[in-house]
ChimeraX commands (.cxc) that place a marker at each C-alpha (Angstrom):
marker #1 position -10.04,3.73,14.25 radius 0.5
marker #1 position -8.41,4.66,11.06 radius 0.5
marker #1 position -9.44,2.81,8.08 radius 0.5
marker #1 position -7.21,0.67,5.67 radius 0.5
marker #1 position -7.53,0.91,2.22 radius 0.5
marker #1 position -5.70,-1.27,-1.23 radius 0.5
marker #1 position -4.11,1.24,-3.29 radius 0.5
marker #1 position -2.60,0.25,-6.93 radius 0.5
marker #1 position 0.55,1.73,-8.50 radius 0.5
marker #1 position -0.59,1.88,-12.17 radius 0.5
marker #1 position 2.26,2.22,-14.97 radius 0.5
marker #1 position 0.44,2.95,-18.48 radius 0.5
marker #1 position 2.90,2.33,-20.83 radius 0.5
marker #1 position 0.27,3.32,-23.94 radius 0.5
marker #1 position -3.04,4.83,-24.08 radius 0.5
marker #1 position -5.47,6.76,-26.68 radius 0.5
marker #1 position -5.22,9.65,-24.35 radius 0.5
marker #1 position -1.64,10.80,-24.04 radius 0.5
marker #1 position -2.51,12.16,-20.43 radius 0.5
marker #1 position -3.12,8.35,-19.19 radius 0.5
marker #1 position 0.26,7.32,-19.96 radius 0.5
marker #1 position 2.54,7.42,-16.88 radius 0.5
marker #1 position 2.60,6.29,-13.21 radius 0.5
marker #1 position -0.44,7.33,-11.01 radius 0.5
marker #1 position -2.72,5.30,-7.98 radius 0.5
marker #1 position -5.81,3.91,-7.93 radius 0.5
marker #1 position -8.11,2.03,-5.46 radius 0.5
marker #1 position -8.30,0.26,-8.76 radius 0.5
marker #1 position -5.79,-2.04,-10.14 radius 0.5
marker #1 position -5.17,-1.86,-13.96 radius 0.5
marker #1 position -8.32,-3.12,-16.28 radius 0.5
marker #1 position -6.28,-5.18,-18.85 radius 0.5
marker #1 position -9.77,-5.60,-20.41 radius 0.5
marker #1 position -9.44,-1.89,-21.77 radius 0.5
marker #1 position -8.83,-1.79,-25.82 radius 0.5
marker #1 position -6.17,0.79,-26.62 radius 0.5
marker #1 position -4.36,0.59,-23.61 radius 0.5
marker #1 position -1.49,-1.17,-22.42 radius 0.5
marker #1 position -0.25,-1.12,-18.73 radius 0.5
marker #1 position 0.38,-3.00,-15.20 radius 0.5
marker #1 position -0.52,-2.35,-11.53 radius 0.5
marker #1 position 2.09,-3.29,-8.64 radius 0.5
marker #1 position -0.58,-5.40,-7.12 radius 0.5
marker #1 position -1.72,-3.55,-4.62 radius 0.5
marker #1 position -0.60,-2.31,-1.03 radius 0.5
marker #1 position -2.53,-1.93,2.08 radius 0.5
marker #1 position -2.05,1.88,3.74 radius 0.5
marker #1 position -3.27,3.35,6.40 radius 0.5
marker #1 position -5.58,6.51,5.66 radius 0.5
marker #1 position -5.33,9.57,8.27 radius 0.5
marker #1 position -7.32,9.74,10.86 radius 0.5
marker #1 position -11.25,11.18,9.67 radius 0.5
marker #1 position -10.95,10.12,6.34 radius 0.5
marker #1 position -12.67,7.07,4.61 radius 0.5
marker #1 position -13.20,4.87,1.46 radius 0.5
marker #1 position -16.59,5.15,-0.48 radius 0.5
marker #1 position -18.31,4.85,-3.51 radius 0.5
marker #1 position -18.11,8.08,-5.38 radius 0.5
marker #1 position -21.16,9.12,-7.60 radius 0.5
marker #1 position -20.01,7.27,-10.59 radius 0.5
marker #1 position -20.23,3.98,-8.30 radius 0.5
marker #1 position -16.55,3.61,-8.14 radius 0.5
marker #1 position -14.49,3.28,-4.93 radius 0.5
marker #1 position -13.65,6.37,-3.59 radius 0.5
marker #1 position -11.95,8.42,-0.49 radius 0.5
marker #1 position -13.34,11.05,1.39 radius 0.5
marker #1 position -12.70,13.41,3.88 radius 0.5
marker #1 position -14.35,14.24,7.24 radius 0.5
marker #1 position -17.80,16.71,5.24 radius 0.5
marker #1 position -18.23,14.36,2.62 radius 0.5
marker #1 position -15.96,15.44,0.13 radius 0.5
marker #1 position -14.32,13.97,-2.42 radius 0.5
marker #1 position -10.21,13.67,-2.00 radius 0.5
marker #1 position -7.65,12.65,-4.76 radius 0.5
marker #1 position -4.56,10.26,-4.82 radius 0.5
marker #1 position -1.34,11.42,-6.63 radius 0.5
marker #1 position 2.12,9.47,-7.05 radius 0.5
marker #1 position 4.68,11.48,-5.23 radius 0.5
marker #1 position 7.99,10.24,-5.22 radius 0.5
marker #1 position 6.86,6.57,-5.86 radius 0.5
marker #1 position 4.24,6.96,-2.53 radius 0.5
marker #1 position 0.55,7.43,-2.92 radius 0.5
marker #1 position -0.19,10.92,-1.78 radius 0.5
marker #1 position -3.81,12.18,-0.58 radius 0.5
marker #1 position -5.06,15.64,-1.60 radius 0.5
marker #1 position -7.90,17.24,0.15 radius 0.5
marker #1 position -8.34,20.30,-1.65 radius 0.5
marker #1 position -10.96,21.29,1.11 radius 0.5
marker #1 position -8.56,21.43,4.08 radius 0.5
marker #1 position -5.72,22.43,1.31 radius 0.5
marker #1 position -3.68,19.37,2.81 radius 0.5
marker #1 position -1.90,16.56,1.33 radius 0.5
marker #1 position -0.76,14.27,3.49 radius 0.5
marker #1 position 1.60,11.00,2.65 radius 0.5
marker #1 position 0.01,7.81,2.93 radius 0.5
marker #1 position 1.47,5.28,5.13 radius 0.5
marker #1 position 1.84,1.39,4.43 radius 0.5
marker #1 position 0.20,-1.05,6.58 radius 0.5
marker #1 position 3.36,-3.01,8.00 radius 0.5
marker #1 position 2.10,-6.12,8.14 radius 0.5
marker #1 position 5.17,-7.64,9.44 radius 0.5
marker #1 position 5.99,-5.28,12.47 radius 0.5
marker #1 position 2.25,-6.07,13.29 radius 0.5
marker #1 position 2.37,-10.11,13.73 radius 0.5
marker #1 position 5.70,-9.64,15.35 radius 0.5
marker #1 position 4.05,-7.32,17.89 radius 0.5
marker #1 position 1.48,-9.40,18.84 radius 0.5
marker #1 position 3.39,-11.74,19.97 radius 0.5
marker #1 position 5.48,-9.16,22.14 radius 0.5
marker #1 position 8.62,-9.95,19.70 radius 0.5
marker #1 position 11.32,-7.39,19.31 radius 0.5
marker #1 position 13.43,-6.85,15.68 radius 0.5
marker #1 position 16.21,-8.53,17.94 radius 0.5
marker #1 position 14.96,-11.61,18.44 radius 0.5
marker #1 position 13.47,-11.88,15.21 radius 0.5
marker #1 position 16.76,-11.36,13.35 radius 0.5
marker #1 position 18.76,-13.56,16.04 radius 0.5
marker #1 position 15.70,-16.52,14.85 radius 0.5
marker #1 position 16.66,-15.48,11.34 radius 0.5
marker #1 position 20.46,-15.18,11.34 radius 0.5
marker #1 position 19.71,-11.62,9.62 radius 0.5
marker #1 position 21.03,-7.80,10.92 radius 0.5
marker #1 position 18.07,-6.08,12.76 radius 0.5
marker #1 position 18.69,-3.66,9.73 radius 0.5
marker #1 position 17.40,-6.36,7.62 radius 0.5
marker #1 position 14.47,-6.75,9.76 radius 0.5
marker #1 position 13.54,-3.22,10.05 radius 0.5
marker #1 position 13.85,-2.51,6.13 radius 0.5
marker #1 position 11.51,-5.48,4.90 radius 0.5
marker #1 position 8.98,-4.58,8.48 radius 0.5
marker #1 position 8.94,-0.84,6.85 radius 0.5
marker #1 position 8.87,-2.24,3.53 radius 0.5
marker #1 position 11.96,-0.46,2.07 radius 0.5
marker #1 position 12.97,-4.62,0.67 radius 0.5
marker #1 position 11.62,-7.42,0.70 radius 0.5
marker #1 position 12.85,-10.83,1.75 radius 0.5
marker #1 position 13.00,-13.81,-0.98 radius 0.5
marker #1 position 10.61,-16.59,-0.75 radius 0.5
marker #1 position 12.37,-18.87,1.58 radius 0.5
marker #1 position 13.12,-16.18,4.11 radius 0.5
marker #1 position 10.08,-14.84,3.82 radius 0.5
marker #1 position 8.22,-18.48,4.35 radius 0.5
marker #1 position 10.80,-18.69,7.69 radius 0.5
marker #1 position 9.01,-15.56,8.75 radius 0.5
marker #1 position 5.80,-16.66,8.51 radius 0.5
marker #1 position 6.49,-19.77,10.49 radius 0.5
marker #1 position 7.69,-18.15,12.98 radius 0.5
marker #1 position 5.00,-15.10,12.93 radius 0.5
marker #1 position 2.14,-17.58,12.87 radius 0.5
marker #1 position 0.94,-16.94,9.64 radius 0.5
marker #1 position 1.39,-17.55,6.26 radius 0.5
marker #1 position 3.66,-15.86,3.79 radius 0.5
marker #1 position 0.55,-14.50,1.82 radius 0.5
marker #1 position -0.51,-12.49,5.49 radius 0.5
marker #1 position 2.92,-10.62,5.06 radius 0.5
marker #1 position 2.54,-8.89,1.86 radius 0.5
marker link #1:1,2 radius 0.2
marker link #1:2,3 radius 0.2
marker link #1:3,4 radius 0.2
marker link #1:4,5 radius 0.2
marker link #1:5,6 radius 0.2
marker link #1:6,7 radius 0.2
marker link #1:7,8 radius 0.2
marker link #1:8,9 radius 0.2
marker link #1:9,10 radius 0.2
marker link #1:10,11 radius 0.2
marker link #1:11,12 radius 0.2
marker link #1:12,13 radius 0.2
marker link #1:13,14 radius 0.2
marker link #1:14,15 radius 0.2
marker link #1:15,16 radius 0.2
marker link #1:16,17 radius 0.2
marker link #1:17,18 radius 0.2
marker link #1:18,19 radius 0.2
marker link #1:19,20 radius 0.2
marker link #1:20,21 radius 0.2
marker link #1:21,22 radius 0.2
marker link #1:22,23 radius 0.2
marker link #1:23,24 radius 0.2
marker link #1:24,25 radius 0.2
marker link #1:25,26 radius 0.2
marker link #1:26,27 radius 0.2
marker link #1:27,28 radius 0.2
marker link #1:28,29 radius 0.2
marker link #1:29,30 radius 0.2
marker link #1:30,31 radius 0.2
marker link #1:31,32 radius 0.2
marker link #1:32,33 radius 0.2
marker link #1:33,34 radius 0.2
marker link #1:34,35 radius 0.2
marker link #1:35,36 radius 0.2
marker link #1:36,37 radius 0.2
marker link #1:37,38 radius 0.2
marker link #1:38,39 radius 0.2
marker link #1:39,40 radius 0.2
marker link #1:40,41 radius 0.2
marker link #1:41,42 radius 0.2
marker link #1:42,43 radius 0.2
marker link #1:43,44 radius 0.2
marker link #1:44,45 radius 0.2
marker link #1:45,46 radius 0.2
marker link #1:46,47 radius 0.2
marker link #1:47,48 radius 0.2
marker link #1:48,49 radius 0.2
marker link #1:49,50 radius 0.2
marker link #1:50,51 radius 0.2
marker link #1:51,52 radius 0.2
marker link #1:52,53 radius 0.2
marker link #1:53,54 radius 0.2
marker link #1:54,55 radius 0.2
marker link #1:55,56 radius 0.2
marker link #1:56,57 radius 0.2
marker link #1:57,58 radius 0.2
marker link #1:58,59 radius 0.2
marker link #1:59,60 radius 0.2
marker link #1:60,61 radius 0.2
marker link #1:61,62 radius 0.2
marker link #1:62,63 radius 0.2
marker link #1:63,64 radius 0.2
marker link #1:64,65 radius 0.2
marker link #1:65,66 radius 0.2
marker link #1:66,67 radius 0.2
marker link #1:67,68 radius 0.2
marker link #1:68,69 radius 0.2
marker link #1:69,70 radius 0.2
marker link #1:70,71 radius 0.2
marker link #1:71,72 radius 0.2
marker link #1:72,73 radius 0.2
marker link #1:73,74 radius 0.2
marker link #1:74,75 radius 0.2
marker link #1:75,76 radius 0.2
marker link #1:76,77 radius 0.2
marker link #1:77,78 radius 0.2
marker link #1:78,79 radius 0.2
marker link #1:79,80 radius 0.2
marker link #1:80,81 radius 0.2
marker link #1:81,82 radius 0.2
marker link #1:82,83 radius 0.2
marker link #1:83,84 radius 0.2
marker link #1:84,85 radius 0.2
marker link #1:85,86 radius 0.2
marker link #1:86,87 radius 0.2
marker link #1:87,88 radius 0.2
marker link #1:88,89 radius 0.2
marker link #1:89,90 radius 0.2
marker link #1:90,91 radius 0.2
marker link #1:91,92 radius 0.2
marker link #1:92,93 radius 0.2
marker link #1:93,94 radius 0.2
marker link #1:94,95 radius 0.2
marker link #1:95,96 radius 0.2
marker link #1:96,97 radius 0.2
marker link #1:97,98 radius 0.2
marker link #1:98,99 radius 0.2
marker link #1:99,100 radius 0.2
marker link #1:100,101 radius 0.2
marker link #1:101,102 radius 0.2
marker link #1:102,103 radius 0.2
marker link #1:103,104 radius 0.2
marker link #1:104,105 radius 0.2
marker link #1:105,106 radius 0.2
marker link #1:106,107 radius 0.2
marker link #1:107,108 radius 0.2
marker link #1:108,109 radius 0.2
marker link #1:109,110 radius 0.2
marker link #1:110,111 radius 0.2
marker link #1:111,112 radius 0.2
marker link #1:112,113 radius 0.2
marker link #1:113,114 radius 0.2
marker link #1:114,115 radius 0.2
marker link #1:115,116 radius 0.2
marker link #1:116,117 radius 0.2
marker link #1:117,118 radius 0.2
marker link #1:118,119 radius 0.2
marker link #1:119,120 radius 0.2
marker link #1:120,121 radius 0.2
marker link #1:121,122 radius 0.2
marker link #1:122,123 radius 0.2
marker link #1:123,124 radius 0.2
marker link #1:124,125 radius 0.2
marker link #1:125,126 radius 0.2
marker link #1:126,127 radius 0.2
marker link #1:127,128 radius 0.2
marker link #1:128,129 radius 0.2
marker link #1:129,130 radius 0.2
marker link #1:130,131 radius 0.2
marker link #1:131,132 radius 0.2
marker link #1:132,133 radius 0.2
marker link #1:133,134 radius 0.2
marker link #1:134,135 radius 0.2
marker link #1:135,136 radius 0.2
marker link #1:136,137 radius 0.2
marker link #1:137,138 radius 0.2
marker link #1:138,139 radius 0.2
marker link #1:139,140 radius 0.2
marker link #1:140,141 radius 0.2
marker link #1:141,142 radius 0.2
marker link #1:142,143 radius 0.2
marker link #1:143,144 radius 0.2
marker link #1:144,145 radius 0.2
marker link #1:145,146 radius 0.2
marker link #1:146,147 radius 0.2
marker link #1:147,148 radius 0.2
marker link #1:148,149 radius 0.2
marker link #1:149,150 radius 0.2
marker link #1:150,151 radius 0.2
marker link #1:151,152 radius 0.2
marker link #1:152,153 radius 0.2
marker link #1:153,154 radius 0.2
marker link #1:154,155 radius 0.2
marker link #1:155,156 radius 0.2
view
């Protein structure tokens, strides 16, 4: 089973090392505890992590992901998505989103149809916030939820 893992979109807007500033990810959201620095994480998103990979604790004692012998991979920003780089296998595969919305509607053997028709929404509408391309305002997104099962927390 592949694992799931929180990854944080960190913008550092100023830092006492130039380098810092910038977007990156980070199994670690922003630590607004840090003197010189100023910045904000996105608040986290759940993505799936290919299959023989795995989150750790890396020797520092900070979370971590590795790859199938043990070693150590790296997350980059590409175009806005968290990217992994295994420098061992010289791969770098895209990491995908956990779509927790596609899921709950699945499990109760729901297609985009019939969720739309409930919502008086397109299926396009549907399939962009289930792949997380938008997302729905609160009172949609509560609707959701009630009909899902679940709470509007569950879907984010």
């Amino acid at each position: 089973m592949r694992e799931i893992v929180t990854i944080y979109k960190i913008h550092c807007t100023k830092s006492l090392q130039p380098s810092e500033e910038g977007d990156r990810c980070s199994l670690l959201p922003w630590d607004s505890n840090c003197a010189g620095r100023c910045g904000k994480d996105d608040g986290g998103h759940a993505y799936v992590l290919p299959e023989g990979y795995m989150q750790g604790r890396g020797e520092n004692g900070l979370p971590a992901i590795f790859g199938e012998s043990g070693n150590r991979c790296d997350l980059l920003l590409h175009n806005d998505c968290p990217l992994l780089i295994d420098s061992k296998k010289r791969l770098a595969p895209l990491l995908e989103p956990v779509k927790k919305m596609a899921s709950y509607r699945e499990l109760l053997g729901m297609t985009r149809a019939q969720l739309a028709q409930r919502l008086g929404v397109s299926q396009k509408e549907v399939f962009e916030w289930e792949n997380l391309e938008k997302e729905p305002d609160e009172k949609t997104l509560a609707r959701i939820a009630k009909i899902l099962g679940c709470r509007p927390e569950d879907l984010r």
